[in-house]
Steps between C-alpha positions, in 0.01 A plus 500: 500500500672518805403851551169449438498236814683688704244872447229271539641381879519806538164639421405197722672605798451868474125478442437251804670544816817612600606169658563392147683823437708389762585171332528612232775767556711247727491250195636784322798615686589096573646490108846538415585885606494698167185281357338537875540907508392536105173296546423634872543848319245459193283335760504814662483753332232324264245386787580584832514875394203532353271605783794800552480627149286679333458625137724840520768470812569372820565748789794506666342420823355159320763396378723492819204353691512234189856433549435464901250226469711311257804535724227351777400208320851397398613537824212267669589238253857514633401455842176221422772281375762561782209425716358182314864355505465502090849463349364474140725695234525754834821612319361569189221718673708643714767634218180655292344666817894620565448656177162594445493706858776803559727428772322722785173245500639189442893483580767387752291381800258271277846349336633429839118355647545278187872417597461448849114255386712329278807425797200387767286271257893342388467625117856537417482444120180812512731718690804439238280561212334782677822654627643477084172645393549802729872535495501652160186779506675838481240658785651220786888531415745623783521839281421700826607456844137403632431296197822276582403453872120333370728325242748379753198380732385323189843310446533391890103359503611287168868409669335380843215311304754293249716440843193360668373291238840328419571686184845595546620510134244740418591691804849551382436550184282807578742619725801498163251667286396732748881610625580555137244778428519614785821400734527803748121510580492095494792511761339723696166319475676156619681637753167602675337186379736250658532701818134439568434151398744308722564144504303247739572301774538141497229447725269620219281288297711328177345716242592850677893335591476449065400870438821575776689335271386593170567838666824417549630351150323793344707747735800311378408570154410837500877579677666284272323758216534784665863482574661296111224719289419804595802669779463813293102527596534392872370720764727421711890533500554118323863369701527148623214380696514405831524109446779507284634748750452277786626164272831677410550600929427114560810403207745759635426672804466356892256424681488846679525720191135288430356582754621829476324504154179401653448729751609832278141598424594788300636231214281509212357183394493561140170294426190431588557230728508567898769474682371166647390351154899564334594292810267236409604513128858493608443234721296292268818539237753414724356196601455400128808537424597262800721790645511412836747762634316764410201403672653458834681826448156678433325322757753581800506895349125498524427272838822423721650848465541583824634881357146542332205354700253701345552260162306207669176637611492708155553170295348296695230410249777366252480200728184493540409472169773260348553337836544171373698575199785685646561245809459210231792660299717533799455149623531362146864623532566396891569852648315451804681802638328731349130349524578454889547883556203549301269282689665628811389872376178367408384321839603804661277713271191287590528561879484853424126657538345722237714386217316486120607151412570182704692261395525146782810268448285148428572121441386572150760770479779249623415242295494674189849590533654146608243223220641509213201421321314793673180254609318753677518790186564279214406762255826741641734261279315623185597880539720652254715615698614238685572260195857532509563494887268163560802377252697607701357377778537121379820510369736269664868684368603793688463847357743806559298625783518199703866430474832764669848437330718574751887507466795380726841685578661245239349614248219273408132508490229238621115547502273480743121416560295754660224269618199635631374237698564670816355839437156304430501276820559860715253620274256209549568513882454865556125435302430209616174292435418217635368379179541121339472679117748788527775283701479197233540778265793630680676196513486416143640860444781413729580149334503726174755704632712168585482402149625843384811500760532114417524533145745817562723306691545229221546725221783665677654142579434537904550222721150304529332323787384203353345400160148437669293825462326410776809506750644809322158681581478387858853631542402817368181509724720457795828724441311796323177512708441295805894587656518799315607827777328723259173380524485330874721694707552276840717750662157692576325343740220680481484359117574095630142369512378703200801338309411185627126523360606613134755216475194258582316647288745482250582123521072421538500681177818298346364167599129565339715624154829324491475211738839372340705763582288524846630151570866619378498796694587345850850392344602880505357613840694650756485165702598309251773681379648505874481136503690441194763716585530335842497136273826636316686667776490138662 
């Protein structure tokens, strides 16, 4: 019988060396936990006890010194197979030593050593099985204040091992089961947990910029249950958080009453975001949503406030971080305004010495804002966030923003075409590069812009040119940019032979793109225009 096998293993074992005693007990304790404890238990008290008994009674003394050098022995095994790497049914053995041994010899610290073995050798389905095992025993529940601190430790060693090994499901779903037992303590437990693990830099390798993020869509999950499901648990005082705060300032307040907003330190934030991250997350929204007003409303409250300085240093790394993102946005919907004065803020910031960040105006930086295919950062089109404004971008018809109505003393009112052609040849000038890429790119922005005012013009029945798009462009090149008083002022004459280089520039550039209109161009020169004036006044 099976008993019969197993007492003669036994008699084996405890009548040669204790090697195989050794082996014997560990194959034990590896079976399922309530077989495991009920055959370690006969083995024990049948064999290994014998040399401690005798015929009448045990002494007191014996018997502790018995239990001691079983508590010993089970404890060495623990450690040989931490030390010998040997995962094995470790759960298993761990459960039945868990209950085999009182909580005094074998308790908290060996269940986080196992934890924090499991998070360095990258076990994450141990550590969940080993975590469930343990999360139920009556002698480890959060019944006592100390006993919740070593279960709290436990939690945050399983949390930070399922965020670095990718498992966020399993993360979150520990994180629900865990707030509904227990929501005050688990509040209190992640508010401690995600103030220590922060997020990483983007010069860090790939895999720790993933665990930054998996941080960050597990942050966003944990508010979203803290605040819908359980308000009447929170440790906090639950109002609106500080990004839905700061989104309903950007619909209906000014500029100033922003920044206002974000300087007042003493308003709560209401989650357990930073400051800087419900920014981010408001930013990141707004953009998605293609809401291009209230981006340039948040960005002059936070950087070209010239009321609240202090704003640009402290959110400076907004820009460092989504750099390309933000000024993509703004370019995608021509307000070259606004990315001007924050260029101009940010070449000022690199001259300064001492500062954390640095952030040089580059070609590359140019460039990305004038090619419409984005060359240089291809993969910046694919961002979610800029789906709707690279649309946008294309889009030939005119949009609200880009149009004024404005209305006469008669009565009537006429539209009118805000291009923005000229704000990004100042801008182009003030930056300037002498660089073949970004100023092909910048002329093919421009000739987009002439197809937006062009096709403006001939939905609202305006007086046209000529039918050749080629001639209608060149015309356009020459009114709206070359003799244009807001981009070349003449009247300066400290400003005469830097004019004169950007319009050479300008037509060099023309001629390699559009030769056709290059050739056309001449016919609506200054000279030209003279001479056929002087032709009719004959």
């Amino acid at each position: 019988s099976a008993e019969y096998q197993f007492n003669a293993y036994a008699a084996a074992a405890y009548g040669q060396n204790e090697h195989l005693t050794d082996i014997m007990s560990e194959g034990l304790l590896m079976n399922a936990s309530g077989g495991g404890q009920k055959m370690y238990r006969y083995f024990v008290q049948k064999w290994l006890k014998k040399s401690h008994t005798t015929t009448t009674a045990a002494t007191t003394k014996g018997e502790c010194d018995n239990d001691h050098d079983e508590y010993q022995k089970l404890y060495k095994l623990f450690k040989r197979k931490l030390d010998h790497n040997d995962m094995f049914n470790i759960v298993q053995f761990f459960s039945n030593l868990c209950a085999l041994l009182p909580s005094d010899k074998f308790g908290s610290f060996e269940i986080g050593k196992l934890l924090a073995f499991f998070r360095k050798t990258k076990n994450v389905d141990l550590s969940l099985s080993l975590f469930e095992s343990i999360a139920l025993k009556d002698k480890y529940s959060p019944s006592t204040a100390a006993a919740a601190d070593i279960d709290n430790e436990f939690f945050c060693i399983l949390i930070l091992t399922l965020i670095e090994s990718g498992r966020l499901e399993a993360a979150e779903y520990w994180i629900q089961r865990y707030l509904h037992c227990f929501p005050i303590l688990c509040g209190q437990l992640m508010d401690k947990f995600f103030a220590h693990y922060m997020t990483y830099p983007m010069t860090s390798p790939r895999i720790r910029r993933c665990q930054g993020r998996d941080r960050q869509l597990l942050k966003c999950f944990y508010d979203h249950l803290l605040v819908n499901y359980y308000k009447e648990s929170y440790h906090r005082s639950v109002n609106v958080s500080f990004d839905k705060l700061l989104l309903y300032a950007l619909e209906y307040s000014s500029t100033e009453h922003v920044s206002q907003l974000l300087s007042d330190d003493e308003i709560a934030l209401n989650t357990y975001k930073s400051k800087i991250e419900c920014i981010e997350q408001v930013l990141i929204l707004l953009m998605t949503q293609n809401r291009i007003h209230e981006v340039c409303m948040l960005c002059n409250a936070i950087y070209s406030n010239p009321a609240a300085p202090h704003l640009f240093e402290r959110h400076i790394e907004i820009l460092v971080r989504s750099f390309f993102p933000i000024f993509r946005f703004l370019s995608n919907h021509s307000r070259y305004d606004v990315i001007r004065a924050l260029y101009e803020q940010l070449d000022a910031y690199t001259m300064q010495k001492n500062k954390p960040f640095s952030i040089p105006i580059t070609t590359q930086k140019l460039e990305m804002l004038f090619d419409d295919n984005c060359a240089n950062l291809p993969v910046l089109k694919d961002f979610q966030c800029l789906k709707k404004s690279e649309l946008s971008r294309m889009a030939i018809c005119t949009d609200e923003n880009e149009t004024t109505t404005m209305t006469t003393k008669e009565g009537d009112s006429s539209s009118q075409y805000s291009d923005p052609a000229a704000q990004m040849i100042n801008f182009w000038k003030n930056f300037y590069f002498d660089n073949k890429h970004t100023n092909k790119a910048m002329l093919h922005r421009l000739y987009h812009y002439f197809l937006k005012k062009d096709n403006f013009l001939y939905e609202g029945s305006n007086f046209l040119i000529s039918k050749d798009i080629d001639e209608r462009f060149a015309h356009y090149f020459m009114t709206e940019i070359v003799y244009n008083s807001s981009i070349f002022d003449d009247e300066k004459p400290e400003e005469l032979d830097r004019n004169e280089y950007f319009r050479k520039v300008l037509n060099s550039e023309l001629q390699k793109a559009y030769p056709n209109a290059h050739k056309l161009s001449y016919n609506f020169s200054k000279d030209k225009q003279t001479e056929y004036l002087r032709s009719c006044l004959k």
